[in-house]
N, C-alpha and C positions, 0 to 999 in steps of 0.2 A: 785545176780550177774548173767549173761545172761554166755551162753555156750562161749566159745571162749576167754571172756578177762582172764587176765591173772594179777596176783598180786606179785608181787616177795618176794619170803621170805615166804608166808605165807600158799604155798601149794594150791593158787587161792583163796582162804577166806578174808572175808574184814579184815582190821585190827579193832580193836575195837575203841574207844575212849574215852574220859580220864574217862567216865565211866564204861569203858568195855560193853556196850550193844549196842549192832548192830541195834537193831531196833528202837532207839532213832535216830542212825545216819540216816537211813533210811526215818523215818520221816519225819526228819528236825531239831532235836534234834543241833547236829553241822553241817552246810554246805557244804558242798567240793567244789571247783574252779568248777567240774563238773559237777556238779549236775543238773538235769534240760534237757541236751542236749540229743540226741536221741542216744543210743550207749553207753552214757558214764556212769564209774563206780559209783556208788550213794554214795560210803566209801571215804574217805578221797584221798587225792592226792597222789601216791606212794612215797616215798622219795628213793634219792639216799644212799647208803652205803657212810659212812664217813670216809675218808679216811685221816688218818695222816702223816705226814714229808714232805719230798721237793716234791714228788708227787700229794701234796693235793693245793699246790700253783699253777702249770703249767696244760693247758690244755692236755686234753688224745689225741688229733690229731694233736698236734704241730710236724710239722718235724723238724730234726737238717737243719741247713745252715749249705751252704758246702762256707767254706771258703778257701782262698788264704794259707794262712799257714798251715789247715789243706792236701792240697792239696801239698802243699811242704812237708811235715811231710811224707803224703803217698810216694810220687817221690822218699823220701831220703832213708826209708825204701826198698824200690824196687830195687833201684840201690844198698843198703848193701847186699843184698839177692842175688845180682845178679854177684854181688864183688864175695861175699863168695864159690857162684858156681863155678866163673871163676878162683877164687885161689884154689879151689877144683881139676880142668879140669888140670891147670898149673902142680901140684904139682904129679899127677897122669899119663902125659905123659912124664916123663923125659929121655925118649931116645933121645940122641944126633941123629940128622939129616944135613946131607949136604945140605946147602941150597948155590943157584949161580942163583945172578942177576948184570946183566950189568959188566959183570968180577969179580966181588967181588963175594969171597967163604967165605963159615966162617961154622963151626960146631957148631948147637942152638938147644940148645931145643927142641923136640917136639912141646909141648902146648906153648913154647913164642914162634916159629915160625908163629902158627896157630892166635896166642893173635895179633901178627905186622900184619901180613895178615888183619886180621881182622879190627880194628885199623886205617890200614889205606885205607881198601874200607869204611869204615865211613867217615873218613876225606874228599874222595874223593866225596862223595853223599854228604854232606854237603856243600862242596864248589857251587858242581854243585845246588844245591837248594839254597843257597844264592845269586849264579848271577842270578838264575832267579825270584828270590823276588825282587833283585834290580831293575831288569830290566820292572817288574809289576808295582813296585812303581814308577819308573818314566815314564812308561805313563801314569798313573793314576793322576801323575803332572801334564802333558802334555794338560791332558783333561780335567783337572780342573782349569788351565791357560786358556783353549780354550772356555771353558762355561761362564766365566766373563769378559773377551771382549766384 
């Protein structure tokens, strides 16, 4: 064996073969796939370690797919966690606050105060980002009526 190759398992040593003597293999005694080529080990072909149960079925660089439900699973978890904080925030500022919009007064909550606020600059960004989807998607009609003409 030349400096450099490497034999695993065996400490860089050929393994033997089924009569334990190396220099039968050597000779020609049993062949190896390699033998012959300039470089190559003149001992038997390395074999892999065998491995048993469901990981001996699947390849070693298979990635998972991401799929749609795994992707909803994550969203649903996100939004529990995010629940949980926000019933945490709620439950933690309960000093009564005077709140006064458009004549209407009323004594709320601290954190429901902050939760409506909140709540509803969502609603309002939402809206505004659906009229202008709408408003995309029908020119995008427009221009697609105008290219089949």
């Amino acid at each position: 064996m030349s400096a450099g190759q490497y034999t695993p398992g065996t400490g860089g040593q050929p393994e033997p073969g089924p009569d334990k003597n190396y220099q039968a293999e050597r000779a020609g005694g049993t062949a190896a796939p390699n033998q012959g080529r300039a470089g190559a080990p003149t001992g038997p072909a390395p074999t892999s370690p065998v491995t048993s149960g469901p990981a001996a079925s699947q390849p070693a660089a298979v990635e998972p797919r991401v799929t749609r439900a795994g992707v909803v699973w994550a969203a649903v978890v996100a939004a529990l966690v995010l629940l949980i904080l926000l019933i945490v925030f709620i439950l933690q500022n309960q000093d009564l606050v005077l709140v006064r919009f458009l004549g209407f007064e009323g004594a709320v909550p601290l954190g429901m105060a902050l939760f409506i606020a909140s709540v509803t600059g969502g609603v309002l960004v939402a809206v505004a980002g659906g009229a202008r989807i709408l408003q995309l998607r029908a020119n995008a009609r427009r221009a697609r009526t105008g290219q089949r003409r």
